[in-house]
C-alpha positions in Angstrom: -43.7 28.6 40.1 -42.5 28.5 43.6 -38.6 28.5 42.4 -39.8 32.0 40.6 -40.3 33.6 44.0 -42.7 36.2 42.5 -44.0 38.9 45.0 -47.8 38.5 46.0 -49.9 41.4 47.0 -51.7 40.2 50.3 -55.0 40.7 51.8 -54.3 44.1 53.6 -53.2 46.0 50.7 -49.5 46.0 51.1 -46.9 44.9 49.2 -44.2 42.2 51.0 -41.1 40.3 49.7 -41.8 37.1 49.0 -39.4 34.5 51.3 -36.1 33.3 50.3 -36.0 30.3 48.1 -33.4 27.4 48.7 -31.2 28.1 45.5 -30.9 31.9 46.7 -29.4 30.8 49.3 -26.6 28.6 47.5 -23.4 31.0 47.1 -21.7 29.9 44.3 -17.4 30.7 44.8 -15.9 31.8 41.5 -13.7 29.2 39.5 -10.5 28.8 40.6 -7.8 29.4 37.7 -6.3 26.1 37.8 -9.6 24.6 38.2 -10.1 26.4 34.7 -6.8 25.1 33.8 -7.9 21.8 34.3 -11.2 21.9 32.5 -9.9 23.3 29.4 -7.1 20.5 29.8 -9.9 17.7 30.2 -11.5 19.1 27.2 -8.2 19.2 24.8 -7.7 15.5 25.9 -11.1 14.8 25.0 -10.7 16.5 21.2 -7.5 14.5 20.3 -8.7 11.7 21.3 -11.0 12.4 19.0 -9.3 13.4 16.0 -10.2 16.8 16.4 -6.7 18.9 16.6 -8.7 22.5 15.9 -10.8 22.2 19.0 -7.9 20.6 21.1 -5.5 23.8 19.8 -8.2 26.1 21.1 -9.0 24.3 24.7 -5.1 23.6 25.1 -4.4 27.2 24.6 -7.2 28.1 27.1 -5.9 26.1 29.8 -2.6 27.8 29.1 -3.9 31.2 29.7 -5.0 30.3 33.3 -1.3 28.2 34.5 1.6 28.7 35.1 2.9 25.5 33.8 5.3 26.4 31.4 5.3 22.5 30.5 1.5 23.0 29.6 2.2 26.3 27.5 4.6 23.8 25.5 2.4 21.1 24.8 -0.4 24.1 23.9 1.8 25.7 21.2 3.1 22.2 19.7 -0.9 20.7 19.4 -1.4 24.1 17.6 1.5 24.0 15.1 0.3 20.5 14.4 -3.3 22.0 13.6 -1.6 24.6 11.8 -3.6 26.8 13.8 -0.9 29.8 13.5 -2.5 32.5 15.7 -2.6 30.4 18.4 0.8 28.8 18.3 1.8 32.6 18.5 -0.1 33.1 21.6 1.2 29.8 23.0 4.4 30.4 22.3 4.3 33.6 23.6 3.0 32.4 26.9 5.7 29.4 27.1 8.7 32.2 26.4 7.3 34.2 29.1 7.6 31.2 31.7 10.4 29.4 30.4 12.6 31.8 28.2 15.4 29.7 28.3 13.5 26.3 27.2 16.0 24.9 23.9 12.6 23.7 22.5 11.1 27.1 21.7 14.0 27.5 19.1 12.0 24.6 17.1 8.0 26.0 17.2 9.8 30.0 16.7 11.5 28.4 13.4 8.2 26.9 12.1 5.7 29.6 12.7 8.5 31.3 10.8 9.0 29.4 7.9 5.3 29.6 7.7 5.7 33.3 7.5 8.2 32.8 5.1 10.8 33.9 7.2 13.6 31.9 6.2 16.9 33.8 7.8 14.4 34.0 11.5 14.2 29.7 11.1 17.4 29.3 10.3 19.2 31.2 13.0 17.0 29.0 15.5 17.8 26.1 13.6 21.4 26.4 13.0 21.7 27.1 17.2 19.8 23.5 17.4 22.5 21.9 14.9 25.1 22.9 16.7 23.7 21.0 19.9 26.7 18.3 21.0 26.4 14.9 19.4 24.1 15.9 16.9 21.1 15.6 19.0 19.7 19.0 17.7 18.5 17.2 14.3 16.0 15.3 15.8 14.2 18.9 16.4 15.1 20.1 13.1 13.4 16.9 11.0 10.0 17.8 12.1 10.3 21.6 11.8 11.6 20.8 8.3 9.2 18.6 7.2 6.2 20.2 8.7 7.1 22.9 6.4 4.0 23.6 3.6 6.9 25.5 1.4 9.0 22.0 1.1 11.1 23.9 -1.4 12.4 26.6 1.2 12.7 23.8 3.6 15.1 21.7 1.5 17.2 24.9 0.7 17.1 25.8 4.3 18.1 21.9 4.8 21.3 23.1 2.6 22.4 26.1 4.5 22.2 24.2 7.7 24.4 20.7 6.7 27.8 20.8 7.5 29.9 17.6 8.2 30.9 19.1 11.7 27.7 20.0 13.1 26.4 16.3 12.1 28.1 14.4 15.3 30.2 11.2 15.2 26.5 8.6 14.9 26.1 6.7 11.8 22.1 7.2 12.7 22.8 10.8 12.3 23.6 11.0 8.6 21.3 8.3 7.2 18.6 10.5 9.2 19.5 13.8 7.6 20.3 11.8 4.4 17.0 10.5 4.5 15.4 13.8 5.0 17.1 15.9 2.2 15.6 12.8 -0.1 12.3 13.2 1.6 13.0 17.5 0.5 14.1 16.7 -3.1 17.4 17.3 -2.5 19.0 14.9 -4.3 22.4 15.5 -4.9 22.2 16.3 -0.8 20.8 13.0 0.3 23.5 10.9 -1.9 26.3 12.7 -0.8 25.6 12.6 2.8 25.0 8.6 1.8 28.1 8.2 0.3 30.3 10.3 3.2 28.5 8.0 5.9 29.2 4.7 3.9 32.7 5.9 4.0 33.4 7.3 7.3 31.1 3.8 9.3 31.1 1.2 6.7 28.2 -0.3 8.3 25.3 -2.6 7.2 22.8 0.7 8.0 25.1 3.1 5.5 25.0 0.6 3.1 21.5 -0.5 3.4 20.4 3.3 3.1 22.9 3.9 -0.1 21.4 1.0 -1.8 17.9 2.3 -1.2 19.0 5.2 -2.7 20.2 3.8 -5.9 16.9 2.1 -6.3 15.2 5.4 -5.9 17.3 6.9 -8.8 17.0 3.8 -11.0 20.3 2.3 -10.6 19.3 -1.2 -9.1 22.6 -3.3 -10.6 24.2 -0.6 -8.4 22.0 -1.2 -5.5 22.5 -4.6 -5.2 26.2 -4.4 -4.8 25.3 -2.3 -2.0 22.9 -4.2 -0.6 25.7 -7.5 -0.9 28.1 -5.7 1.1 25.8 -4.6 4.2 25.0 -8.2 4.5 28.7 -9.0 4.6 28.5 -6.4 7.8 25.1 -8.3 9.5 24.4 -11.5 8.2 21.8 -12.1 10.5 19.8 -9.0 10.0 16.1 -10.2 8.8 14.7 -6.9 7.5 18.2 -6.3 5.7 18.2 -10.2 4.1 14.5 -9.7 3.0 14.6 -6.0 1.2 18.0 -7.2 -0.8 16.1 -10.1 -1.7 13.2 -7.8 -2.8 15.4 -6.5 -5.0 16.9 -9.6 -6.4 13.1 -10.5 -7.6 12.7 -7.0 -9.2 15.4 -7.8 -10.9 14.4 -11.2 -12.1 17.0 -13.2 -9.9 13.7 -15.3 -8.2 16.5 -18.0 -7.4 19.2 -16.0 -5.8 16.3 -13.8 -3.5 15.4 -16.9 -1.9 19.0 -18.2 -1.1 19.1 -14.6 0.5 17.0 -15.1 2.4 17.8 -19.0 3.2 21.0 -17.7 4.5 19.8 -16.6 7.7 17.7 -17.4 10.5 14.4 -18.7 9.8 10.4 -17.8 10.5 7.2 -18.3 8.9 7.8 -14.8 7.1 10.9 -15.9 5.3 10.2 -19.8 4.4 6.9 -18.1 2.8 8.4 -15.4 0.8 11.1 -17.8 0.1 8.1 -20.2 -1.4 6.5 -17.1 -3.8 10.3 -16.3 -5.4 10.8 -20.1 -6.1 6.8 -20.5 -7.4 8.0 -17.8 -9.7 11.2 -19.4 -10.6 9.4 -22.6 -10.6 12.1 -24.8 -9.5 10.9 -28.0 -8.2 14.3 -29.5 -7.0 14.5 -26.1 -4.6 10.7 -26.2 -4.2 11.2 -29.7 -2.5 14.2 -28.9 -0.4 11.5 -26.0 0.8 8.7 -28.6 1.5 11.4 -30.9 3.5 12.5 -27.9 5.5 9.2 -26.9 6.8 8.4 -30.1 7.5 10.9 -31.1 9.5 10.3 -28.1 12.0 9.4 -28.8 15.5 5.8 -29.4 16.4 3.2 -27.4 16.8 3.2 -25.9 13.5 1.6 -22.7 13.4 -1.1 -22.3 11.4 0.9 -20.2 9.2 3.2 -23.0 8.7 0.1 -26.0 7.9 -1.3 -23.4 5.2 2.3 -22.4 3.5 3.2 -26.8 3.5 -0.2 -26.7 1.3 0.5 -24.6 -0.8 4.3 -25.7 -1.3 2.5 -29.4 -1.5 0.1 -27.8 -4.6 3.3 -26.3 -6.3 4.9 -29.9 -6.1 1.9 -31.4 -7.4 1.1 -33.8 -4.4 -2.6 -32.7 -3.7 -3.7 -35.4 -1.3 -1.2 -34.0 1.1 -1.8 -30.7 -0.2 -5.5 -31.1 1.1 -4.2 -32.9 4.3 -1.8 -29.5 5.3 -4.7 -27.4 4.9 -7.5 -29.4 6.7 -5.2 -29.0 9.4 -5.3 -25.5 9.5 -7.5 -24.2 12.6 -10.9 -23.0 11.8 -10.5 -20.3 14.3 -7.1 -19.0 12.7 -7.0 -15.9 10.2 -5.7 -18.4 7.8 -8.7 -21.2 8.3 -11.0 -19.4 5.4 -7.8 -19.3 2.6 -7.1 -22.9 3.7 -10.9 -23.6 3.1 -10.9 -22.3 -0.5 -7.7 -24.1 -1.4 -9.4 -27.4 -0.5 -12.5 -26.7 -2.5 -10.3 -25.9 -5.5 -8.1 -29.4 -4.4 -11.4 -31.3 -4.1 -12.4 -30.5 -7.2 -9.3 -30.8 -8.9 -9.8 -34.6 -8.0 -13.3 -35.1 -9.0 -15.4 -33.9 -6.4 -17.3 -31.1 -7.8 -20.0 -31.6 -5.7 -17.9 -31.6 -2.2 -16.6 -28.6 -3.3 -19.4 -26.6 -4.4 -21.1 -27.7 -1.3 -17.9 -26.3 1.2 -18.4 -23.0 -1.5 -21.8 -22.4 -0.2 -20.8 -23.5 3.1 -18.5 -20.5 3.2 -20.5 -18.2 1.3 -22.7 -18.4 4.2 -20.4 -17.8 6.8 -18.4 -14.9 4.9 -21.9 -13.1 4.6 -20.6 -9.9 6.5 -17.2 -10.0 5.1 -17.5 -8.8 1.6 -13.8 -9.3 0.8 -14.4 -12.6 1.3 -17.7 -13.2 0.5 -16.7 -11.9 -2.5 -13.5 -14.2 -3.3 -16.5 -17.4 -2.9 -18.3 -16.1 -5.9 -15.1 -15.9 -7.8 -14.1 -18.8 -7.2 -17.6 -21.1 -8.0 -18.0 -19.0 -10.9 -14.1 -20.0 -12.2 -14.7 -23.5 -11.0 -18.2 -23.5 -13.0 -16.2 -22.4 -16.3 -13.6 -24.9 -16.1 -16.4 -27.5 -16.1 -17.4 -26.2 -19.6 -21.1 -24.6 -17.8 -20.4 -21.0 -18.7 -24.0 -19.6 -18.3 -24.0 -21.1 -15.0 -20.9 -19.0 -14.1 -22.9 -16.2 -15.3 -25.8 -16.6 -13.0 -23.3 -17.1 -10.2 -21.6 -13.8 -10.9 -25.3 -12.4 -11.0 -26.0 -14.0 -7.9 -22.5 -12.7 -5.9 -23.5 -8.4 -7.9 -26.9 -9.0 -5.9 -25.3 -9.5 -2.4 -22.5 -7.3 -3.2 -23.6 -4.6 -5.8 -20.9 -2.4 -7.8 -18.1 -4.8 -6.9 -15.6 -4.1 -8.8 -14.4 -7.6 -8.8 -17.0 -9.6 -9.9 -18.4 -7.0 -12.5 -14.6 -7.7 -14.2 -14.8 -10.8 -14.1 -18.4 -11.4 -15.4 -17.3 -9.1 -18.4 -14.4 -11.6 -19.0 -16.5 -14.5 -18.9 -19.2 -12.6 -21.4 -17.0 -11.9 -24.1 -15.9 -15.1 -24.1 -19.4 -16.2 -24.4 -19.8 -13.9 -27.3 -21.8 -11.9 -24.9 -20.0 -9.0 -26.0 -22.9 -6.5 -25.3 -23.0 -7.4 -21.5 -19.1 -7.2 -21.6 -18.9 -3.7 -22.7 -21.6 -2.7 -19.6 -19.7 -4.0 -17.3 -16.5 -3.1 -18.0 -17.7 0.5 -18.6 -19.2 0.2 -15.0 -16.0 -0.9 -13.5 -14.5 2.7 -15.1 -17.3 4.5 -13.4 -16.5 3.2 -10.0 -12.4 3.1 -10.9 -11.7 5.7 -13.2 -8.1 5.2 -12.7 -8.0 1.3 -13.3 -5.7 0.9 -15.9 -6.5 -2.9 -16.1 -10.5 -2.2 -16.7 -9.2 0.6 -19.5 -7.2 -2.4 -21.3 -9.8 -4.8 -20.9 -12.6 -2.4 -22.1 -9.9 -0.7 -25.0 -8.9 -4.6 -25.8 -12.3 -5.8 -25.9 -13.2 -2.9 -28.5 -10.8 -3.4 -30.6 -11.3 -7.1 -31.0 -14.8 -7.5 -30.9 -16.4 -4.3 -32.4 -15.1 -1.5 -35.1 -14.7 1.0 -32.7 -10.7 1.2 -32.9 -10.2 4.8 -32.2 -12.2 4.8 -29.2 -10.6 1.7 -28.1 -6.7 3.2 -28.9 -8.0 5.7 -26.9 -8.5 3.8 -23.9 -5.2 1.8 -24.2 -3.0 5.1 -24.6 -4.4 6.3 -21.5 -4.1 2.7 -19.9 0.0 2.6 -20.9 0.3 6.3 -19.4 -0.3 4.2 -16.2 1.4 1.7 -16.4 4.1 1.7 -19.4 5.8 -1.5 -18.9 2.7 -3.7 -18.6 3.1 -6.9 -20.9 -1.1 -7.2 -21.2 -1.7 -3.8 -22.3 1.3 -3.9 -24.5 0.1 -6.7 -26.0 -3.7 -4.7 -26.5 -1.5 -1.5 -27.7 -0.1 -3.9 -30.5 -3.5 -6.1 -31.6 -5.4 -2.5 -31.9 -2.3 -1.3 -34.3 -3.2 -4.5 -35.8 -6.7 -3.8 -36.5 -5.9 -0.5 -37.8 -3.7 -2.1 -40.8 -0.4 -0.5 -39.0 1.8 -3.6 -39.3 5.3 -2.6 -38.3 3.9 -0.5 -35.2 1.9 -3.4 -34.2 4.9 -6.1 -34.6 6.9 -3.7 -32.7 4.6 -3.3 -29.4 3.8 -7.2 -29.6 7.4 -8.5 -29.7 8.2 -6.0 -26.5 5.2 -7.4 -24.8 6.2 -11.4 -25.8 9.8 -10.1 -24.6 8.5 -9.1 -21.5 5.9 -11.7 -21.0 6.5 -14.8 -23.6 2.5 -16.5 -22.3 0.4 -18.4 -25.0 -2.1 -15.1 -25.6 0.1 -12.9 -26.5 2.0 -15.5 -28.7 -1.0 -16.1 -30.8 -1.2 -11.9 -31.8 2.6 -12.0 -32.2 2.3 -15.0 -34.5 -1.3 -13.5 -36.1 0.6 -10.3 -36.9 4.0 -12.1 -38.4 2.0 -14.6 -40.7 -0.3 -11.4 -41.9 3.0 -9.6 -42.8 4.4 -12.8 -44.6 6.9 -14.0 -41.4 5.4 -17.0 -41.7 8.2 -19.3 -40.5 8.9 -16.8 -37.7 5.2 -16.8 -36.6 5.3 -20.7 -36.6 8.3 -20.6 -33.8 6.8 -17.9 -31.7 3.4 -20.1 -31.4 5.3 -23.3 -30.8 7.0 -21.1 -27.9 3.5 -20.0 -26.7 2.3 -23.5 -27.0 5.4 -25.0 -24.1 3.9 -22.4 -21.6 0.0 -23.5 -22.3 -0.7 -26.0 -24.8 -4.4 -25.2 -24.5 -4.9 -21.8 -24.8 -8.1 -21.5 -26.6 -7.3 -18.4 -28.5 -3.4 -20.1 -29.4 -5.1 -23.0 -30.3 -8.4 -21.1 -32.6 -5.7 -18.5 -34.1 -3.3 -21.8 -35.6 -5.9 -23.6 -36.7 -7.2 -20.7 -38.4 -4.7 -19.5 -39.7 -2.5 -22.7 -41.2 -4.9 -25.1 -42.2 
């Protein structure tokens, strides 16, 4: 009330004016421009920070209006192209020429609002004056332009206009940058040409390094790794080089030669690890061992990187009391203390102690309560532990147990459909697997499993060829879903389409499953001699396969 000032009428009839208040007094000045400046600078800060580029286009843009910053102007029009916000990058860069005309960087945000208008002949005479910068150093304002192009095809043509061998400079970096970027355009025939010219002109391990990538990228691997052969000629030591040649080399199959690759070199805990996985898949224990002595003899302390990777080279040689010593080693505050943890429980109980390892099971199940990555591999694991101990319905309740602390994981609804069906539970199976499907439409594993399960256990073959079609759209070279692609063939009565799919699957992937359809499918087409050498080769990689084993028995007694 007394802030209000109202007038009062007093006793004699009159009308006064009521006193000045406090705040009347108070003479606010108007804002300063750069003050505003500065707000609407404050404020764009605050918005990227944020995330939020729209807001941070409009308050940059703002503060631009009120300084005379040219530097600011800039920065305004840039955080607007970025946010696409087209009107105003125009007004940005409208204020920006007006300050600095003669600023080389406005030939870059003039050529994309114009490709954005479609303006291709405006972007590329900016863009051709920024090629022909000395030294090439023009490019590195031409990539982004290019890239942040929405019409990628009128960038990549623009791409072609603008290359010429002269206008590239004398840097190797150059032309595996613009090579890389005409790949990124789907251009090709541009990207392996400017590849080849700079493996010609430099002959260095980058040219070749980027050439080989190249040849991957367009199928040609055998050629790839001759490329990849000669850049390490040119830098031995180079890590990143050693371990994507040796990448290759396992893509290829050659598991043995990816991890002398990598051998041939200095060494870390990244390279003796990824040289353990290419020999585990090789399984060569002669190499396997020289591994284990390496990392052994390394100085002290070992890392905790180092005590979990000597464990698990100690499982793959068999030696699990030292296995279990490497990994009780492991620091229980280390990232790698909880895998260590469910090693030893799978250790314990591979040498009779169920009970200790159930117990650390629990142990961790309560400490990985808010970590459901984790959480969830404990219920995995008891449940698989529980099924190798013949107590099936136990694994059951455990996967029950792990879906009510972590509902709709996809995880352990697979594998509780898994252990169904091989309980005869077939019912249950189907549910979950169809509930996988619902959460994953895309998973081509849960479409085999579901299309595999169908066609095995029920007589709904069309809906499961179905499934597997779609399933092999995703992923075409997949031995498993071969193999399901082949048994529902084989269900239908086709014979010769189902031999077909299951001897590409056994070539591809010659396990003890898919022997047993192979050799299911030969005997029931009268190759009964050739069915008997395909299930004695299933039986050398897993001489108790329970569905081998039930299908020979069945079959030939």
């Amino acid at each position: 009330m007394i802030l209000s000032a109202c007038a009062v009428l007093p006793a004699g009839g009159r009308h006064v004016r009521a006193p000045e208040q406090p705040l009347e007094r108070i003479k606010l000045p108007p804002l300063a421009p750069e003050d505003d400046s500065l707000r609407g600078l404050l404020a764009g800060q605050f918005a990227l920070s944020t995330g939020d580029v729209t807001t941070a286009s409009r308050e940059f843009i703002a503060a631009s209006r009120h300084s005379d910053d040219p530097g600011l102007a800039a920065q305004a029009t840039r955080i607007a192209l970025v946010g696409k916000q087209w009107d105003l990058a125009r007004e940005g860069l409208k204020r920006w020429q007006s300050l600095r005309s003669d600023d080389p960087d406005i030939r870059q945000a003039r050529a994309m609002l114009a490709l954005h208008d479609g303006q291709s002949d405006a972007a590329f005479a900016d863009l051709s004056r920024l090629a022909s910068e000395p030294d090439g150093k023009g490019w590195n304002s031409i990539a982004p332009a290019l890239l942040g192009a929405e019409d990628h095809a009128a960038a990549g043509a623009l791409l072609e206009r603008l290359v010429k061998p002269e206008l590239l400079g004398d840097k190797v970096q150059t032309w595996i940058a613009i090579s890389q970027l005409a790949s990124r355009l789907e251009r090709p025939a541009l990207a392996q040409s400017l590849a080849t010219q700079a493996v010609a002109r430099y002959k260095s391990a980058d040219a070749y390094a980027w050439a080989a990538q190249l040849k991957i990228k367009n199928g040609d691997k055998a050629g790839a790794r001759g490329l990849f052969a000669d850049a390490l000629k040119r830098s031995p030591q180079d890590r990143h080089l050693r371990v994507a040649y040796a990448a290759l080399l396992g893509d290829l199959g050659d598991d043995i030669e990816a991890a002398r690759t990598l051998a041939a070199g200095p060494q870390d805990d990244y390279t003796l690890a990824a040289r353990a996985a290419y020999l585990a898949r090789a399984e060569d224990k002669a190499l396997i061992e020289g591994l284990y002595r390496e990392a052994k003899a390394l100085p002290e302390p070992r890392p905790p990187a180092r005590l979990q990777l000597l464990g698990q080279l100690g499982e793959l040689l068999e030696r699990k009391p030292e296995a279990l010593a490497w990994y009780q080693k492991v620091p229980a505050d280390s990232e790698q203390a909880f895998g260590a943890q469910l090693r030893t429980a799978v250790l314990l109980d591979d040498t009779g102690k169920q009970k200790d390892a159930l117990s650390l099971i629990h142990d961790l199940q309560a400490r990985a309560a808010d970590d459901s990555k984790q959480l969830g591999d404990t219920y995995l694991l008891e449940a698989e532990m529980l099924n190798r101990h013949q107590r099936g319905e136990d694994a059951v309740a455990v996967y029950d147990r792990g879906l009510q602390a972590l509902p709709d994981d996809t995880r352990l609804l697979y594998g509780r459909a898994l252990l169904n069906d091989d309980l005869n539970h077939v019912d249950a199976a189907l549910v979950d697997l169809r509930r996988v499907l619902e959460l994953k439409p895309d998973d081509a594993n849960a479409m085999n499993a579901l299309g595999y399960t169908l066609a095995d256990r029920t007589d709904r073959q069309a809906e499961a060829l179905d499934l597997i079609n779609k399933a092999l759209a995703l992923k075409p070279d997949e031995p498993s879903i071969l193999d399901s692609m082949g048994w529902v063939q084989f269900r239908m009565g086709n014979l010769n389409a189902a031999i077909e799919q299951l001897r590409n699957a056994f070539g591809k992937q010659p396990d003890a499953e898919i022997a047993a359809h192979l050799g299911e499918v030969l005997w029931t087409s009268g190759q009964k001699e050739e069915a008997r050498k395909v299930w004695e080769q299933g039986r050398k990689k897993d001489a108790k396969n329970k569905v081998l084993l039930e299908t020979i028995q069945r079959l030939s007694s």
